[in-house]
C-alpha positions as CSV (number, residue, x, y, z in Angstrom):
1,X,0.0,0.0,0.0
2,X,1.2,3.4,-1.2
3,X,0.9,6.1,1.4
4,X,-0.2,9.3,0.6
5,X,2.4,12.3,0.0
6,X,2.4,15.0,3.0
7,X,2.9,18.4,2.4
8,X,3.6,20.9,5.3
9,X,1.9,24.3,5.0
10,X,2.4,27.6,7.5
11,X,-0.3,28.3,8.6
12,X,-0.5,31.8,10.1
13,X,-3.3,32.4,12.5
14,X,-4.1,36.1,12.9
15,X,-5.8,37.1,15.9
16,X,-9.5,38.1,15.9
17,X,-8.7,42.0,17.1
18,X,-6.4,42.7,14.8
19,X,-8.1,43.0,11.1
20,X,-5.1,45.0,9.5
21,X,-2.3,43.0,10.7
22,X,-5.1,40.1,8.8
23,X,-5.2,42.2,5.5
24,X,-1.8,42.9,5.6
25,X,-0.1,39.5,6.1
26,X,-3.4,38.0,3.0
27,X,-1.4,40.4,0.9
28,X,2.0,40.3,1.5
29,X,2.2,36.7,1.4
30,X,-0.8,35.8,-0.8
31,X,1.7,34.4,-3.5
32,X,3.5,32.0,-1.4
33,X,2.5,28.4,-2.4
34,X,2.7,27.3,1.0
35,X,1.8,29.6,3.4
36,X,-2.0,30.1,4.6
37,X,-3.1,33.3,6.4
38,X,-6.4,32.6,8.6
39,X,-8.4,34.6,10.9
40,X,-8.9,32.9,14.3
41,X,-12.0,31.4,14.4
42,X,-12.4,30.5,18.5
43,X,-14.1,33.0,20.5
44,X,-13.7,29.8,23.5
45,X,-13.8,26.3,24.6
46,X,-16.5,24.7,22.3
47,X,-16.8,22.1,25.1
48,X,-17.9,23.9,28.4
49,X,-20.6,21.1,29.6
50,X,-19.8,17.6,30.2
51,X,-22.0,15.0,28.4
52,X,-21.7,11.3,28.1
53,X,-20.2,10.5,24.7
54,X,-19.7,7.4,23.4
55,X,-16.7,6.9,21.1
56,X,-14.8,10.1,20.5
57,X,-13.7,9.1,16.7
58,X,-11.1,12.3,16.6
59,X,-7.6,10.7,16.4
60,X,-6.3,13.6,18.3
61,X,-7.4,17.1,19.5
62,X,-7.6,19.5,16.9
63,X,-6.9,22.4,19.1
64,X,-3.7,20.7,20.6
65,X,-1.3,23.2,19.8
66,X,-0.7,25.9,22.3
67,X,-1.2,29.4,20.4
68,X,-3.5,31.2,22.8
69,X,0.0,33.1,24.4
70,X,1.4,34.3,21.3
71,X,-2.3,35.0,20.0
72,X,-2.9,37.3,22.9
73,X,0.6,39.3,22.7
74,X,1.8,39.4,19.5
75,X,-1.6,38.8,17.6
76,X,-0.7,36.0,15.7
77,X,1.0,32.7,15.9
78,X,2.7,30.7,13.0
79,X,2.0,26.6,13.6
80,X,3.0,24.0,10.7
81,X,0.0,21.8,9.4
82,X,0.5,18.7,7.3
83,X,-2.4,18.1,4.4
84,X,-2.5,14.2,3.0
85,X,-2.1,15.6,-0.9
């Protein structure tokens, strides 16, 4: 069995208060094959309650990598994602 190829992408998560620094960073590096500039999304924890769930079927957290800290002082944070191509 062949696995598939990986590629590894930047992806550069702008913070939600900071729209400029957004626009900015879209333009400047809007011809780089392999970086992606993204607004963050979160406005918090999507799981506040606790409810029985049967079988989690995530393989890991998706929100595993710590970018809150550079998120709230430098408003944004770079992280490396790998897409199956």
């Amino acid at each position: 069995m062949v696995s598939p190829a990986v590629r590894r992408t930047l992806l550069m998560i702008i913070a939600r208060g900071v729209p400029r620094t957004y626009a900015t960073m879209r333009q400047s590096l809007a011809g780089h094959p392999h970086i992606d500039v993204v607004l963050d999304r979160r406005y918090a924890q999507r799981r506040q309650t606790v409810l029985t769930v049967g079988t989690d079927r995530r393989k890991q957290e998706r929100r595993s990598r710590h970018i809150d800290i550079p998120l709230r002082e430098l408003g944004w944070a770079v992280v490396q994602e790998q897409r199956n191509v």
